[in-house]
C-alpha positions as CSV (number, residue, x, y, z in Angstrom):
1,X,6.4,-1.0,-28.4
2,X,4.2,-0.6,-31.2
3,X,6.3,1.1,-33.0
4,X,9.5,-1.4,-32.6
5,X,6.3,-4.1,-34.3
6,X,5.4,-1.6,-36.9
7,X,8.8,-1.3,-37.8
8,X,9.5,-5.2,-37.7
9,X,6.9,-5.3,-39.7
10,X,7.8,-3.2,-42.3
11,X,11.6,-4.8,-42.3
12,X,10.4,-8.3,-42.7
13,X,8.4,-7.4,-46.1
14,X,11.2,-5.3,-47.5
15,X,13.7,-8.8,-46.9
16,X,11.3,-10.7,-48.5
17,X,11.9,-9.5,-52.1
18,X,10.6,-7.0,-54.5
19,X,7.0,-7.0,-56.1
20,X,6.4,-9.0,-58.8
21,X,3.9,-6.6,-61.0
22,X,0.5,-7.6,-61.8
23,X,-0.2,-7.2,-65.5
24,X,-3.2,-9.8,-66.7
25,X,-6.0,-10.6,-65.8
26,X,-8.1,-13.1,-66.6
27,X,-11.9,-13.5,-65.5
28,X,-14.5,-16.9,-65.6
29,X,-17.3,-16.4,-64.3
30,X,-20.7,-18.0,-64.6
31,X,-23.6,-19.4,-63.4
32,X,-23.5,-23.3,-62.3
33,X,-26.0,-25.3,-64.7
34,X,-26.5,-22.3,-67.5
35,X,-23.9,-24.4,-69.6
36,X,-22.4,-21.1,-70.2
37,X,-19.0,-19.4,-69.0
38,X,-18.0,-15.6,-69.3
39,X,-14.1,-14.8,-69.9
40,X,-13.3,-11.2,-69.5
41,X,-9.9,-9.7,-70.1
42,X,-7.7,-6.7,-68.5
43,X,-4.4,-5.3,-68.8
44,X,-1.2,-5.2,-70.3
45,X,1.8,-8.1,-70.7
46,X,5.0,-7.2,-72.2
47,X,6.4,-10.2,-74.7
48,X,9.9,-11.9,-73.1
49,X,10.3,-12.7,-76.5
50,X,9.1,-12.9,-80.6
51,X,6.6,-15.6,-81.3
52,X,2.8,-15.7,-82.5
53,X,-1.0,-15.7,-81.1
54,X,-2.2,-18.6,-83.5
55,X,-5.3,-19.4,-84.6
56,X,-8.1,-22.1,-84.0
57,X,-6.7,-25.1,-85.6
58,X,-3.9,-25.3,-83.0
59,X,-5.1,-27.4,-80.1
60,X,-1.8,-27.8,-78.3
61,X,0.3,-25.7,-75.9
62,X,2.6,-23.3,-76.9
63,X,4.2,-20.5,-74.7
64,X,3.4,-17.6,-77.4
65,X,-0.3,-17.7,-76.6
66,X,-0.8,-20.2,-73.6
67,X,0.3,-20.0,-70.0
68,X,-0.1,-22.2,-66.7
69,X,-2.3,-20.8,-64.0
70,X,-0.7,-22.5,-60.9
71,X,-2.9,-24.2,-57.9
72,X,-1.6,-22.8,-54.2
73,X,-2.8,-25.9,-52.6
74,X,0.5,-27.4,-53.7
75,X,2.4,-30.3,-55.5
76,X,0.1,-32.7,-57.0
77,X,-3.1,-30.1,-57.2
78,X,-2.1,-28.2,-60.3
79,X,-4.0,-30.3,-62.2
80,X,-7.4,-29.8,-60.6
81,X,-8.2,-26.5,-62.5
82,X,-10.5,-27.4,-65.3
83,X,-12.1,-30.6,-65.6
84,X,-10.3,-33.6,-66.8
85,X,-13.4,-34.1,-69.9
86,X,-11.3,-30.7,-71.2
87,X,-8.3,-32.0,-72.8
88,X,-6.5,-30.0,-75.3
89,X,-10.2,-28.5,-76.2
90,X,-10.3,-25.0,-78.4
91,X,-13.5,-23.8,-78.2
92,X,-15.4,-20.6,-79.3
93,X,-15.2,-17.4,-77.6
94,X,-18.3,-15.0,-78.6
95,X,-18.4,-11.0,-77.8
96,X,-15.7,-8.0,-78.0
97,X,-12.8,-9.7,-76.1
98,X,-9.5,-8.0,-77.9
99,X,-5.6,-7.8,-78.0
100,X,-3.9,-5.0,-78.9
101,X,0.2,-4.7,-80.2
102,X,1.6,-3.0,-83.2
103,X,-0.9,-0.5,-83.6
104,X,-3.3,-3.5,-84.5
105,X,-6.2,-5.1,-82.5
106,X,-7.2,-8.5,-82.5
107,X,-10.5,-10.2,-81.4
108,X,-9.9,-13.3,-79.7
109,X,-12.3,-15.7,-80.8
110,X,-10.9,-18.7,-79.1
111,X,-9.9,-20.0,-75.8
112,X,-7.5,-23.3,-75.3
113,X,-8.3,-25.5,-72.4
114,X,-6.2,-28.4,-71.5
115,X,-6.1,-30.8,-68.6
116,X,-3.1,-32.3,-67.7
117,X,-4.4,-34.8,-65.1
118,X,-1.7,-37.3,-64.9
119,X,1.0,-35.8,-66.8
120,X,4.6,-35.7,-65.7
121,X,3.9,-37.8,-62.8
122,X,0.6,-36.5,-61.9
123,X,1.4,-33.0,-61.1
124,X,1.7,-31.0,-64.4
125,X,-0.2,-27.6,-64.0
126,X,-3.4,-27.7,-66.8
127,X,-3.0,-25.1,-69.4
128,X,-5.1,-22.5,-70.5
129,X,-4.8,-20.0,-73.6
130,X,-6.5,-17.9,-76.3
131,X,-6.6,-17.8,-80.1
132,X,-7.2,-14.9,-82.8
133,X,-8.7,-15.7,-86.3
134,X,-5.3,-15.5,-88.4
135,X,-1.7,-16.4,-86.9
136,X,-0.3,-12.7,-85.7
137,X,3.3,-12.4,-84.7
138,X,4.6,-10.2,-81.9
139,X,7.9,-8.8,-81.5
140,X,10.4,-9.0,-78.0
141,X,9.4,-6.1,-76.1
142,X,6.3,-5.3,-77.6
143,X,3.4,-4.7,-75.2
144,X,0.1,-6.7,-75.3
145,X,-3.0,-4.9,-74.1
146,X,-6.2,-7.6,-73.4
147,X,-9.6,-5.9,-72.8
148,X,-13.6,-6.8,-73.1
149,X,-15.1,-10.2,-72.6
150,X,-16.5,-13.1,-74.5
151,X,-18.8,-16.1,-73.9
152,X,-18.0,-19.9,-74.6
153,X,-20.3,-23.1,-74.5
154,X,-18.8,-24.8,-71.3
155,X,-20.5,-24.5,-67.9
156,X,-18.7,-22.7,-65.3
157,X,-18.8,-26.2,-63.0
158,X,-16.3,-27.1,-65.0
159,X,-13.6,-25.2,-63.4
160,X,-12.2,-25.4,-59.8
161,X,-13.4,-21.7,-58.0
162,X,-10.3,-19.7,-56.9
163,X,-7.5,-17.2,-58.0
164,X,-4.7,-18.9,-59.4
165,X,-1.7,-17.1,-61.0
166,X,1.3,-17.9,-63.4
167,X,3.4,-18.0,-60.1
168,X,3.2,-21.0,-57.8
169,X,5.9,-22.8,-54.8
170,X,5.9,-25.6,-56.7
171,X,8.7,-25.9,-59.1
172,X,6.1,-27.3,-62.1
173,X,4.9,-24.2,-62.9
174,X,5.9,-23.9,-66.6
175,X,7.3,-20.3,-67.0
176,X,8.4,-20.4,-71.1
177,X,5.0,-18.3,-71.8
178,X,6.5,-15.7,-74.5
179,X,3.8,-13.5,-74.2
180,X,4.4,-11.9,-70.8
181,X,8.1,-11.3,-68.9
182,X,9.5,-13.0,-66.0
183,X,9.1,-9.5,-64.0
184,X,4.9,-10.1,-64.6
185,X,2.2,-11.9,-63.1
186,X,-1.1,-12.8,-65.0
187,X,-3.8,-14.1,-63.1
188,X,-6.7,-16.2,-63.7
189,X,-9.4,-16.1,-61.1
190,X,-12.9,-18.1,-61.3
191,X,-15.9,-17.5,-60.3
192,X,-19.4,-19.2,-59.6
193,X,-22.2,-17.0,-58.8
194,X,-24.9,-19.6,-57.4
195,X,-25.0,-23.7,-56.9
196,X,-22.5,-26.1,-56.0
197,X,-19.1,-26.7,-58.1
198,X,-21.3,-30.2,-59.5
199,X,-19.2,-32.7,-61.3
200,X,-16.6,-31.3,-63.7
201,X,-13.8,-30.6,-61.1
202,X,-15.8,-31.0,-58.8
203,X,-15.7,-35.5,-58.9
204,X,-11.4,-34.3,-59.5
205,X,-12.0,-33.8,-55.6
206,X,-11.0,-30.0,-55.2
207,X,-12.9,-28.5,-52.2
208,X,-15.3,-25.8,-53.0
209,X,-14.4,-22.4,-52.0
210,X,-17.1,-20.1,-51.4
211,X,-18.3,-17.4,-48.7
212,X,-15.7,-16.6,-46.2
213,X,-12.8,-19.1,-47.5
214,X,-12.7,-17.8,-50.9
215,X,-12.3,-14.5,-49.6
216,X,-9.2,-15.9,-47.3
217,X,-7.8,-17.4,-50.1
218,X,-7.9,-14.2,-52.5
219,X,-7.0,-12.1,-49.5
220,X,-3.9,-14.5,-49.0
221,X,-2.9,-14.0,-52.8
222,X,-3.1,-10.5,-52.9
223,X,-0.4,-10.6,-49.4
224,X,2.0,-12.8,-50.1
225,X,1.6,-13.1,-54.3
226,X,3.7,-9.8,-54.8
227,X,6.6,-11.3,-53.0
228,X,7.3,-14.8,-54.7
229,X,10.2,-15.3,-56.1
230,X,10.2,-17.4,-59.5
231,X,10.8,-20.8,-59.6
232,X,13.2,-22.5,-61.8
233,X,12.2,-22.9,-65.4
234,X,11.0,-26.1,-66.6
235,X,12.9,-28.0,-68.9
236,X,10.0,-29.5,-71.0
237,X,6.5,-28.2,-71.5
238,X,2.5,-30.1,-71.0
């Protein structure tokens, strides 16, 4: 009998799909009230096609260096990542955070935050990206490699707590980011290490997940995450 499950089991992943690979990820974490956030980077993206990293005077989205992290909570709560005071914000990223292509590596001294409370009907994902000092163009097929960490002025209350990827159920999810393939996954997972999520996201009214259901929820990512299949494309982007 236990077998027959076993083998069930196993049949009812393989005829789910195949894995979607794991190749960013992306890091907040801080310390609620410090007014402070850290953003560490790791891992690799391959470009699905030629466009740029820009630099800090671009304060809008763009696919080439931006991407959105999707809510699981479904439609309507995409836009409860970063608070709504954060609207197509650039803001300064301090330490030894890097990306690497072409034999050249870039500090990234910028992150792009953008909420998109409201937008197309109320349930456009917000948008989150990163900047290097000079515009550097990358190549179809080349592969990015993110490493180290940075700080930036914005308390980490901010942001809603949870792991949220650039695949989602809901059909919003904007997948024209150039800087990683359709075959890849980059992940953004945020983290507050003491208090309460106060304000910021908080007064968006996302629940805050600590303790035992944070833990669910990651563990519930890392089960069924590999096995998404890709919505449709959207036709416009936030």
């Amino acid at each position: 009998m236990a077998n027959r499950l076993a083998a069930a089991f196993v049949a009812a992943l393989i005829s789910i799909g195949p894995a979607i690979a794991n190749a960013l990820t992306i890091t907040l974490s801080g310390v609620a009230g410090e007014g402070t956030t850290t953003a560490s980077f790791s891992g690799s993206t391959t470009a699905s096609e030629s466009r740029q990293i820009r630099d800090p005077s671009a304060s809008d989205y763009d696919g080439g260096d931006s991407f959105e992290p999707g809510f699981i909570g479904g439609v309507g709560d995409e836009d409860w990542l970063i608070d709504a005071s954060l609207s197509g914000l650039v803001v300064a990223l301090t330490g030894d955070a890097t990306v690497s292509f072409g034999g050249s590596t870039y500090p990234l001294v910028s992150l792009f935050l953008d909420d998109d409370t409201g937008e197309n009907g109320g349930t456009a994902s917000d948008d989150f990206g990163f900047r290097v000092s000079t515009p550097q163009a990358y190549t179809a097929g080349q592969v990015l490699t993110f490493a180290g960490s940075g700080q930036f002025a914005i308390d980490i209350s901010s942001f809603a707590p949870g792991t949220y990827d650039s695949l989602d159920t809901n059909t919003d999810v904007n997948l024209t980011s150039s800087f990683f393939s359709d075959d890849e996954v980059v992940t953004l997972i945020i983290e507050s290490t003491a208090g309460t999520n106060v304000g910021g996201a908080a007064a968006q009214g996302i629940p805050t997940l600590t303790g035992s259901a944070l833990a669910i929820l990651i563990l519930s990512v890392m089960v069924l995450g590999g096995w998404r299949s890709r919505p449709s494309r959207r036709l416009f982007e936030s």
